[in-house]
N, C-alpha and C positions, 0 to 999 in steps of 0.2 A: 578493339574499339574503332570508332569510325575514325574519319579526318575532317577539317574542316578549313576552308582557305576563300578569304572574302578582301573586293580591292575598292576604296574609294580613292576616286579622282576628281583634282581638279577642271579637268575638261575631260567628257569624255572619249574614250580609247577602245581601242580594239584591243580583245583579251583572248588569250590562246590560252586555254589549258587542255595538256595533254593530260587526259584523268590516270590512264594508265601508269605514265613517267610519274605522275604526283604523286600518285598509293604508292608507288616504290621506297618514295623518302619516308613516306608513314609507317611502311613498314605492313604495309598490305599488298608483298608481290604476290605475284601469281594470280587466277583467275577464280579465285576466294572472297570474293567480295559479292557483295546482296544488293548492289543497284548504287545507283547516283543519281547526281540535280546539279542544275545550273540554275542560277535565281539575275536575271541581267534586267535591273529598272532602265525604263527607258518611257520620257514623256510620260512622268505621273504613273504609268502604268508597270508590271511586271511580266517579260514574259519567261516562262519556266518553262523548261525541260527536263522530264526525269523518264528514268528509267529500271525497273529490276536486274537486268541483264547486266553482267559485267560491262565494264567500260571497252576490256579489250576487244568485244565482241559487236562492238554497236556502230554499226551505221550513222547512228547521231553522231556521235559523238566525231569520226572521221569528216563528216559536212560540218561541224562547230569549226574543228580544226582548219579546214580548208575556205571555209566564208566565217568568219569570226565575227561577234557581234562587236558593235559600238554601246559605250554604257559609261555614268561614273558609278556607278556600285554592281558588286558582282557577287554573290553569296555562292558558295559551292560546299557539297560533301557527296562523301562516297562512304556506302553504307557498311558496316562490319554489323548486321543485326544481334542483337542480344533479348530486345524484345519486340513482338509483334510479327505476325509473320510474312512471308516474302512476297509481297504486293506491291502494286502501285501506291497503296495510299500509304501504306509503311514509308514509303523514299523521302526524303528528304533533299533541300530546303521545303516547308510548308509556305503559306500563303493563303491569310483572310485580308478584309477593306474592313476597316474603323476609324469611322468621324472623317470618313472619303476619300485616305488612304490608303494604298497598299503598303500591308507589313509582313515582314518574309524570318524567316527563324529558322535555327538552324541548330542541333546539339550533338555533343560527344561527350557521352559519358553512359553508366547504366545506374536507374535511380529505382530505389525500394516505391514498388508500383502501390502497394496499400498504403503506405506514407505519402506518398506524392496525393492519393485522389483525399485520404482524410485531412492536409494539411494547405493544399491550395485545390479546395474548390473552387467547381467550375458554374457560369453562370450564362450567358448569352451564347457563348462561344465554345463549340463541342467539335470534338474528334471526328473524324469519318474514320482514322483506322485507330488500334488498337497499341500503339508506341508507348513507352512513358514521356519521348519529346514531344509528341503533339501537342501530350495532355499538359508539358508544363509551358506550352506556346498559349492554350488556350484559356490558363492560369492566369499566364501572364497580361493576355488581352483583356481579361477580366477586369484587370487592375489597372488598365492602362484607360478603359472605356469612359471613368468617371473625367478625367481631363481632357480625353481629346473628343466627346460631345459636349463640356459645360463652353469649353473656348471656341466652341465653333470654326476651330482652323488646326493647325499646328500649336501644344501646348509649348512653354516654354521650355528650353532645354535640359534647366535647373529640376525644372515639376520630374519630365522623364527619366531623367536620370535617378532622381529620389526614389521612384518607382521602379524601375530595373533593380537599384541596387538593393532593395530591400527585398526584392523578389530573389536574387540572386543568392540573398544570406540564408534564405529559407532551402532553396533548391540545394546547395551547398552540402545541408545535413540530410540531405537522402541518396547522396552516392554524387561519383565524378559530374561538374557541373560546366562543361566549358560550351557558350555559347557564343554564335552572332547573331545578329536582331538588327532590321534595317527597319525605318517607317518614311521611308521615301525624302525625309529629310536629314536623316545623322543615321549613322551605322553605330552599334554598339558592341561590343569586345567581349564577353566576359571568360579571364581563366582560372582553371582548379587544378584538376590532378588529370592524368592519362597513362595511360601502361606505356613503362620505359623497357620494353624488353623482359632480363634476367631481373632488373633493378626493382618490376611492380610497380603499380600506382602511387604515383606523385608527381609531386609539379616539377616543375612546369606546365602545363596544358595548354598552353598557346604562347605565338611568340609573334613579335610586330618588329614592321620595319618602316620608316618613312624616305622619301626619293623626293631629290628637287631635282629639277635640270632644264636647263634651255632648251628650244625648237628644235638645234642642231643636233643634238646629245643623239647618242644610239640608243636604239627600245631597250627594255629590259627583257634580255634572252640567256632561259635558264633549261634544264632538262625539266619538261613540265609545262613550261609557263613561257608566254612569249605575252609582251606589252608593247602596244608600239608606240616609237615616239610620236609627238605633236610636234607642230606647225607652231605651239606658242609655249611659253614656260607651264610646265607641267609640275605637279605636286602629288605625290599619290599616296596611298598606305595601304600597308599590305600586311594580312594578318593569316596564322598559319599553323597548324599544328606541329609544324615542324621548320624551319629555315628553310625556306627553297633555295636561297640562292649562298655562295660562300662568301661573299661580301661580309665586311665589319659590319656593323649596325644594328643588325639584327638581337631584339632584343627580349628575354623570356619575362613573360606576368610573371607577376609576384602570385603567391595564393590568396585567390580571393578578389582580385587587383579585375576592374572598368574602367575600359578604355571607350573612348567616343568620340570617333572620326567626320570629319564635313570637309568635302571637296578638298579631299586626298589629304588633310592636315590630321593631325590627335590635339583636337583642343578640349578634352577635359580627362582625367586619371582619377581615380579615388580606388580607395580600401573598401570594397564592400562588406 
């Protein structure tokens, strides 16, 4: 299966990941892997980076490392394909504009593709490549388009969330559902199941951690992942297919379990 690891913060920060060291903890060593993304909002806007090529192999990705962008939200995955085949428009994080935002999506898991297209049709919002996550990114936008054109702005967070999670029960029963979904104003979580090794599919699928710390504090520097500190009190959350760092805190979803982070906080959880 793929990986997935997304940061929002309170101010934003300069974000290192090393994608290679991070498939490691995922459990995608070696240079078996089907491409990667970087999804870093910045000013309303998103810019992305993907690639098909392994990570150990990219030139991008050594210039991420060494000029790192500034961002509070950062979506990332690295692809283990299962379905669609090895292109650009396969890689993931996606990204469409709805109601004149950027929203960015991101999945792990593999979903029964005739059940995904019979059971969340598609309506405005189409595929360019051939995934079963695209099609349930553009599912989703589907669902998301009656609120965020009736409010003319950002819907409330209560309406979105109703929405994800309902969408999320449905994706659930067509195979591993673990996503992130940003719309420029709240990042949202969702975990299921993920191959544990010897052990097979089950949950956990994702795990979170939240950071407070003063100006002074050290960044947070992990095999992978390097954050750096701020200049003022900083808040972050950090969500991940796997613990990046060995710190306490870190914490696995429940099955089924949205989480919904704003400016580095988890202010809202439910049982989808």
């Amino acid at each position: 299966m793929c990986e997935l690891f997304a940061m929002s913060s309170r101010i934003p920060t300069s974000v290192r990941v090393s994608l290679e060291e991070f498939s490691r903890r995922g459990g995608l060593a070696g240079p078996h892997k089907d491409g990667w993304g970087l999804a870093y909002y910045v000013e309303k806007d998103v810019r992305l980076l993907k690639e098909t090529q392994p990570a150990s192999d990219s030139a991008c990705v050594r210039f991420i490392q060494d000029h790192p962008f500034t961002s509070d939200v950062v979506v990332s995955h690295i692809r283990r394909a299962t379905q669609g085949t090895h292109t650009l428009r396969n890689c993931q994080p996606f990204q469409r504009e709805l109601g004149g935002a950027m929203h960015v999506f991101a999945h792990n898991g593999d979903l029964d593709m005739g059940r995904l297209r019979r059971e969340l049709a598609l309506g405005w919002h189409r595929p360019v490549g051939e995934s079963d996550s695209e099609h349930a990114f553009c599912a989703l936008l589907e669902r998301l388009r009656g609120p965020w054109l009736e409010h003319g702005g950002v819907p409330p967070l209560e309406e979105r969330l109703a929405v994800v999670a309902r969408f999320a029960t449905v994706l659930r029963a067509l195979g591993p559902a673990n996503f992130l979904y940003a719309d420029g104003d709240a990042l949202f979580a969702h975990g299921h199941r993920r191959r544990h090794g010897e052990l097979g599919i089950r949950p956990p699928g994702l795990h979170w951690l939240c950071r407070s710390c003063a100006g002074d504090a050290e960044a947070l520097r992990t095999e992978g992942l390097s954050i750096e500190a701020s200049a003022a009190r900083q808040e972050v959350a950090l969500f991940a297919s796997v613990p990046l760092t060995p710190e306490p805190g870190w914490r696995p979803f429940a099955e089924g379990e949205l989480a919904v982070a704003r400016a580095g906080r988890v202010v809202a959880r439910v049982l989808a």
